[in-house]
C-alpha positions as YAML, in Angstrom:
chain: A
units: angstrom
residues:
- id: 1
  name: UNK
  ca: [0.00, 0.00, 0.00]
- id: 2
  name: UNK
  ca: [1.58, 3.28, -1.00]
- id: 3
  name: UNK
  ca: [1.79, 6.30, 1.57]
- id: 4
  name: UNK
  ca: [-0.40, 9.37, 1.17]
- id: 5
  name: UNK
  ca: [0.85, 12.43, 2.36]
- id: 6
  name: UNK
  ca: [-1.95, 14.26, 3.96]
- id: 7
  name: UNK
  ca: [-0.41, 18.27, 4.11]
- id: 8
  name: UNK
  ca: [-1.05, 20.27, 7.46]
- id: 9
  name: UNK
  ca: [-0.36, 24.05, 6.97]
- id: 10
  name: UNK
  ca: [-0.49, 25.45, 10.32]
- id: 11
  name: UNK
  ca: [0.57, 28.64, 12.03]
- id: 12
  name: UNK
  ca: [3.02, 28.27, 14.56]
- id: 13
  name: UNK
  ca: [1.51, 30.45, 17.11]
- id: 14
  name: UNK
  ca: [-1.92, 28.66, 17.11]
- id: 15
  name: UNK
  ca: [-2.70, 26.43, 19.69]
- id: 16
  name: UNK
  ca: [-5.44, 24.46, 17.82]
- id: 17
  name: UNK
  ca: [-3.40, 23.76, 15.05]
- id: 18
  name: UNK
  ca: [-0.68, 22.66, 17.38]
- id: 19
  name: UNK
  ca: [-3.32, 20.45, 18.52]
- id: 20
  name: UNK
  ca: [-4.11, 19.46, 15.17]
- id: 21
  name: UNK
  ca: [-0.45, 18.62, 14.22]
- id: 22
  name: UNK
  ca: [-0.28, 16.62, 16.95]
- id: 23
  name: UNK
  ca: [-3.24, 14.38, 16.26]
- id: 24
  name: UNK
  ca: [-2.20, 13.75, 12.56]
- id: 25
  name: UNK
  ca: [1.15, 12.47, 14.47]
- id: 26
  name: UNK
  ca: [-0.82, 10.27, 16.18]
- id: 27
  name: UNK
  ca: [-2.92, 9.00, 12.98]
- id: 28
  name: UNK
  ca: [0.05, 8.23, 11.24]
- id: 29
  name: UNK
  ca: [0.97, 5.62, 13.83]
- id: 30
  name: UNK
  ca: [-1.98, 3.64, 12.74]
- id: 31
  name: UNK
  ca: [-2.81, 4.45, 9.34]
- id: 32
  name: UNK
  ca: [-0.51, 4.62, 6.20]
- id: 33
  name: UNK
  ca: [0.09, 8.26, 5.75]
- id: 34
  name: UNK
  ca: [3.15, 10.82, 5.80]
- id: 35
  name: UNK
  ca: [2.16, 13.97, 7.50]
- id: 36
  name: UNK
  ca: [3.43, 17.53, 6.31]
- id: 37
  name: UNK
  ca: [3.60, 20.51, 7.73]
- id: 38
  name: UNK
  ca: [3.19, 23.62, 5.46]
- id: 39
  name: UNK
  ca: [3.06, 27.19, 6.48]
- id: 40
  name: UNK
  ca: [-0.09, 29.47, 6.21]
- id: 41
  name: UNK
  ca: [0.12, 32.93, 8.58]
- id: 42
  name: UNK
  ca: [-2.41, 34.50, 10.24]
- id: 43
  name: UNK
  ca: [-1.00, 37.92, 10.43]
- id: 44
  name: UNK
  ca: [-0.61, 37.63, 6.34]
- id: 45
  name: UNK
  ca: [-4.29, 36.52, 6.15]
- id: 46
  name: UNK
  ca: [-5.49, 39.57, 8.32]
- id: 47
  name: UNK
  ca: [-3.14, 42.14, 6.78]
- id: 48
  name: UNK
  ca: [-4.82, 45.20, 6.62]
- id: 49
  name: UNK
  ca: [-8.09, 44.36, 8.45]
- id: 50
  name: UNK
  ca: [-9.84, 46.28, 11.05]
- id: 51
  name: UNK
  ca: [-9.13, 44.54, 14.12]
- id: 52
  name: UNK
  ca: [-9.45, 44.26, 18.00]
- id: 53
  name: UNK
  ca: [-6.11, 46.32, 19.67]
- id: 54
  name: UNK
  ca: [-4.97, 43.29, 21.52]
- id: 55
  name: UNK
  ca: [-5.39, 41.02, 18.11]
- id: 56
  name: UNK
  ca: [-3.61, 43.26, 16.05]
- id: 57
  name: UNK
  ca: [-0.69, 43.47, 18.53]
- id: 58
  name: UNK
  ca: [-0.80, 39.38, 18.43]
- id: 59
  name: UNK
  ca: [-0.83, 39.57, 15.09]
- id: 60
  name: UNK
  ca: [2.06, 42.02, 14.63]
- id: 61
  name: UNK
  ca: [4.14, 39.76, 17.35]
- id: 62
  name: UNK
  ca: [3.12, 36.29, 15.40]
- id: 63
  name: UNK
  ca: [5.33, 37.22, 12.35]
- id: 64
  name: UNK
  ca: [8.67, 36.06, 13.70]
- id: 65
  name: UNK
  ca: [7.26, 32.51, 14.56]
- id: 66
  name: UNK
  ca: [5.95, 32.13, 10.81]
- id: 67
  name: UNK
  ca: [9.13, 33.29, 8.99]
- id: 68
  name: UNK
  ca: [11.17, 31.10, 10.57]
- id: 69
  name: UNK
  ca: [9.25, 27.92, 10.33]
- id: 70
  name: UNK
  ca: [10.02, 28.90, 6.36]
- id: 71
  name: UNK
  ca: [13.47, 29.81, 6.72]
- id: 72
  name: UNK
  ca: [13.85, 26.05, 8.39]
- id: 73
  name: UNK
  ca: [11.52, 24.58, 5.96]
- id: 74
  name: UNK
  ca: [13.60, 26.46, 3.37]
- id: 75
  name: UNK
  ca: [17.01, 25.81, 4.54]
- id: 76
  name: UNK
  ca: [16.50, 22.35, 6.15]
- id: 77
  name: UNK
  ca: [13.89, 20.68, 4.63]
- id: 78
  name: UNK
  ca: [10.34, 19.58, 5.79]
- id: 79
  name: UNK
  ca: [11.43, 17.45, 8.47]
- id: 80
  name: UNK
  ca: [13.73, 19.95, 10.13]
- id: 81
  name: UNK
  ca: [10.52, 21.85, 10.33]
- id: 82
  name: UNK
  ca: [8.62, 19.52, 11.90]
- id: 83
  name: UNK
  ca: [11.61, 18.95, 14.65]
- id: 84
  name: UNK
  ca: [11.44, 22.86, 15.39]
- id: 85
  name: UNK
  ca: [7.86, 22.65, 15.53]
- id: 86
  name: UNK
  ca: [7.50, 19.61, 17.76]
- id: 87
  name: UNK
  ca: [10.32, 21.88, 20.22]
- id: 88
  name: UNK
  ca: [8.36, 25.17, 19.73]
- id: 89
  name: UNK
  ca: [5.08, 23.61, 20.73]
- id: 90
  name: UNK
  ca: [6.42, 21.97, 23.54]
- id: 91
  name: UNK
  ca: [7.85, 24.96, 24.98]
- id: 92
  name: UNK
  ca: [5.36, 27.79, 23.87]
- id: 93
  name: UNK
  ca: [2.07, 26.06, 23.91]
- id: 94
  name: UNK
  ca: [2.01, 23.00, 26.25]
- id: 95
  name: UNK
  ca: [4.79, 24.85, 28.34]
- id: 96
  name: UNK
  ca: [3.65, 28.49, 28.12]
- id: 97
  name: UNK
  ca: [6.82, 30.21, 27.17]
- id: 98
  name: UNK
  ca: [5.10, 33.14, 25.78]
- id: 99
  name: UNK
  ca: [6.51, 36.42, 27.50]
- id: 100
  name: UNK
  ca: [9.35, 36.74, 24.73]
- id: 101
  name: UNK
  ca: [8.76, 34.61, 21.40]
- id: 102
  name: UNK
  ca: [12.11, 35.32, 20.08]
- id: 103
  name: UNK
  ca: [14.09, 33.36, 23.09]
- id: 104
  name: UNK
  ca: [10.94, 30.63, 22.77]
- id: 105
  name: UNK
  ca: [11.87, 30.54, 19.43]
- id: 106
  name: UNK
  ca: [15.73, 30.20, 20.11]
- id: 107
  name: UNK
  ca: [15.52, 27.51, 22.55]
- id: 108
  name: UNK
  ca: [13.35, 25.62, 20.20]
- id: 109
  name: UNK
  ca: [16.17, 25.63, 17.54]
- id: 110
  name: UNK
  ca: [18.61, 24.26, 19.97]
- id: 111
  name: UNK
  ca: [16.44, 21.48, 20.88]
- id: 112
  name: UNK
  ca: [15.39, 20.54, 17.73]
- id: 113
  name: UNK
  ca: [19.57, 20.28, 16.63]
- id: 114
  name: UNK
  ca: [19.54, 23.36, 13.94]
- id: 115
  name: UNK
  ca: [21.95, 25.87, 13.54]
- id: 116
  name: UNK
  ca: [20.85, 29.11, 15.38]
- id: 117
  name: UNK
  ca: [21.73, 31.52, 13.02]
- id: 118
  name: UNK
  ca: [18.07, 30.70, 11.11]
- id: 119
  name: UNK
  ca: [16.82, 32.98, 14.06]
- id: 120
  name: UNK
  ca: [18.61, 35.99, 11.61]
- id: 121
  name: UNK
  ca: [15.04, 35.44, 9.90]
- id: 122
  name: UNK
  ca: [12.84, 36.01, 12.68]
- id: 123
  name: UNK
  ca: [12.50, 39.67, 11.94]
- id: 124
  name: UNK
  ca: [9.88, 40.99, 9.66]
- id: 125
  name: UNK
  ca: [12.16, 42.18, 6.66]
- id: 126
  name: UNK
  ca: [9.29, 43.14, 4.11]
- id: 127
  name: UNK
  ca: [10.01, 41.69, 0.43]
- id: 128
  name: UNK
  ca: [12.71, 39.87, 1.17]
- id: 129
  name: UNK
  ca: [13.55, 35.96, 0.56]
- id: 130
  name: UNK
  ca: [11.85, 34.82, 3.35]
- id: 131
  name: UNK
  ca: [8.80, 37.38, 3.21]
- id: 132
  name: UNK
  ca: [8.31, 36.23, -0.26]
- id: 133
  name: UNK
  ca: [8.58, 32.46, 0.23]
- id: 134
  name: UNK
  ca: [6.01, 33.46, 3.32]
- id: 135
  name: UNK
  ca: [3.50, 34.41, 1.41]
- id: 136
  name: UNK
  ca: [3.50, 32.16, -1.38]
- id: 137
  name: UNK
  ca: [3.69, 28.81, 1.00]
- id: 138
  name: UNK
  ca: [0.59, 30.89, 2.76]
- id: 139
  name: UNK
  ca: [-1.57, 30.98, -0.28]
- id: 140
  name: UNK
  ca: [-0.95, 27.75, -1.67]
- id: 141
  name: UNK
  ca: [-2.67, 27.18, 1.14]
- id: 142
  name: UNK
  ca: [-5.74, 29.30, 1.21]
- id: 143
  name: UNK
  ca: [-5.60, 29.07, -2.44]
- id: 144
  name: UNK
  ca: [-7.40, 25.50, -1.30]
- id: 145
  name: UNK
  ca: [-10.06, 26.66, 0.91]
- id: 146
  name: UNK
  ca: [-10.48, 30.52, 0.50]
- id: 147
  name: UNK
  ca: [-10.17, 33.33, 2.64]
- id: 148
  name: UNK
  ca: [-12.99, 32.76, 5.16]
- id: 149
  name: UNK
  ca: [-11.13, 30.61, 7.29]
- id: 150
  name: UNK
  ca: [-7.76, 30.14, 9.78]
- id: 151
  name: UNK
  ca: [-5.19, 27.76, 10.88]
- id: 152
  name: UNK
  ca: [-4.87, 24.98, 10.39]
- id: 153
  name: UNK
  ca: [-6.05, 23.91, 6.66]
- id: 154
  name: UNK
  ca: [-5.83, 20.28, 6.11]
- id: 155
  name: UNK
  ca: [-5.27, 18.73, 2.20]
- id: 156
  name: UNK
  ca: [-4.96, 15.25, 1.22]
- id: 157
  name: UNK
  ca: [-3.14, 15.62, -1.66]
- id: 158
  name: UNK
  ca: [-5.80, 15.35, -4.49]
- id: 159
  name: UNK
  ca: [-6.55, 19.33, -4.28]
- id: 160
  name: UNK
  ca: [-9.32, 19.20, -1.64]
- id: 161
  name: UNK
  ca: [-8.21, 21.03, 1.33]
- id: 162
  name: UNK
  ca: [-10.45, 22.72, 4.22]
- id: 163
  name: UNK
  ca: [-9.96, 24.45, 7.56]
- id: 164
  name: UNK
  ca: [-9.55, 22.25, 10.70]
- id: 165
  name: UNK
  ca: [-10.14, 20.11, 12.16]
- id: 166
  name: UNK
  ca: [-10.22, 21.59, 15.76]
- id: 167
  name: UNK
  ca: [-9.29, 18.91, 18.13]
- id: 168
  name: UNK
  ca: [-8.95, 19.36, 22.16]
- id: 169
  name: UNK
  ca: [-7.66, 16.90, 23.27]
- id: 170
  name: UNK
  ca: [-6.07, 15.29, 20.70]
- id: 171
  name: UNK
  ca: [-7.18, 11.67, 19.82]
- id: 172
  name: UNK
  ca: [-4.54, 9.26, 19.78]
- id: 173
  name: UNK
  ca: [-4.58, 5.95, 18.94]
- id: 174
  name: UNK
  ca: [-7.38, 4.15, 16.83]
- id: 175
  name: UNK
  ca: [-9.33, 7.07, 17.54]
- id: 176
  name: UNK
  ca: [-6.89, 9.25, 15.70]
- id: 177
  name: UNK
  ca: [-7.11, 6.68, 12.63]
- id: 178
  name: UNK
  ca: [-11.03, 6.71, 12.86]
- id: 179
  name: UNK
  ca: [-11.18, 10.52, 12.88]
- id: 180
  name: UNK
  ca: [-8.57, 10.69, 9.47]
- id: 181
  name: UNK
  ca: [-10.99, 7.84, 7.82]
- id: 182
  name: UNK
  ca: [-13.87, 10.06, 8.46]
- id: 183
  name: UNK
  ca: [-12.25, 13.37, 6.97]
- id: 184
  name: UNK
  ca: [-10.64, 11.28, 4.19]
- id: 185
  name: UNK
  ca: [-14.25, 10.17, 3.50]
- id: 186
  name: UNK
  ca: [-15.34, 13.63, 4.04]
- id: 187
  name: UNK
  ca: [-12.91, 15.23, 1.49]
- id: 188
  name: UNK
  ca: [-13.85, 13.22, -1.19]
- id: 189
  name: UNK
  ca: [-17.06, 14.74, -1.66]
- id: 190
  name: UNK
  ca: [-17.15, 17.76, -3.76]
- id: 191
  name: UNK
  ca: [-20.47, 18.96, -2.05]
- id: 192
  name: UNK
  ca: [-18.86, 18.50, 1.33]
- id: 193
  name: UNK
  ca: [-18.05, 22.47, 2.75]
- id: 194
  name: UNK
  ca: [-18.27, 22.30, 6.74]
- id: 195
  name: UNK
  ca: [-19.34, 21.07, 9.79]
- id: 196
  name: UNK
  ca: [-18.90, 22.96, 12.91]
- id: 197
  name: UNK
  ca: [-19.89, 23.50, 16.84]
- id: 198
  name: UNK
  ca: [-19.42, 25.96, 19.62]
- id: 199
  name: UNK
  ca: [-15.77, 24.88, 21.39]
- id: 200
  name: UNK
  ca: [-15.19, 24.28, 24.66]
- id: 201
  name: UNK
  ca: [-12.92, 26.67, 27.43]
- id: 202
  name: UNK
  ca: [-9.62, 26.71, 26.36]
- id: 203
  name: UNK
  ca: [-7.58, 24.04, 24.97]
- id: 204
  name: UNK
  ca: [-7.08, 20.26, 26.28]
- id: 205
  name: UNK
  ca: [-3.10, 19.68, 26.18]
- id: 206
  name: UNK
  ca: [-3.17, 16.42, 27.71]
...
């Protein structure tokens, strides 16, 4: 049986898609399937927009994160990427090393065994290599779905991609495999757009 890649593109400061990520880890332990992880950013997608104070200044702090999960991806290759973003994750989300994302950042490099000068891409630099590889890696993604939706967009490789899905906890297991049958099914019909419900307080690390 050959091995389907199913693509994640996340954003790295997200905690759902974190979530997500991890959960397609845990599918690919029981089903035949090489994960991905792509790059989409939500302070490209709400460039410009009219937004809450404390959003925008989220926003404005969540373009380090992005560029250098490109500059790895980039550099490195797709599973130095996925190294970093295991390390990031486990430090910013699950560990809550958000006062300074840049040191977060840093640490995570040195954990995941890359060279720390990739953090010379953290800063926003507009039009430059890594702005430019940013953006495109960002809408190949929401090329997929369009632009009424956020991290993380899921695609299984035959050019049907949509947002989610929004996991807390994250299944592991056969229930992991169940869940990626069900979207696989899901995906595979064109009429198929969304299913959704309220979510729950916070988000479920365990």
């Amino acid at each position: 049986m050959s091995v389907r890649t199913v693509e994640l593109f996340v954003d790295p400061v997200c905690p759902y898609a974190w979530m997500t990520s991890r959960w397609l880890l845990h599918a690919a332990e029981v089903r035949e399937i090489a994960p991905k992880y792509s790059v989409m950013s939500l302070s490209v997608l709400n460039e410009g927009a009219e937004l809450d104070a404390g959003y925008r200044a989220m926003l404005d702090d969540s373009w380090g994160p992005a560029r250098l999960a490109i500059e790895i991806d980039r550099v490195e290759g797709n599973e130095a990427f996925a190294r970093w973003y295991t390390a990031w994750g486990e430090r910013y989300h699950v560990g809550g090393e958000h006062r300074d994302r840049g040191a977060t950042a840093v640490a995570a490099l040195a954990d995941a065994g890359l060279p720390a000068s990739l953090i010379e891409a953290y800063d926003p630099v507009a039009g430059d290599e890594t702005d430019v590889a940013l953006r495109a890696s960002h809408e190949n993604g929401i090329s997929r779905v369009g632009n009424d939706v956020g991290t993380p967009v899921i695609s299984f490789g035959d050019g049907t991609a949509y947002f989610g899905p929004v996991v807390s906890p994250a299944p592991k297991g056969e229930e992991a495999g169940k869940l990626l049958d069900a979207l696989s099914t899901m995906a595979a019909l064109d009429g198929f757009f969304e299913l959704k419900r309220s979510r729950g307080d916070g988000v479920d690390f365990s």
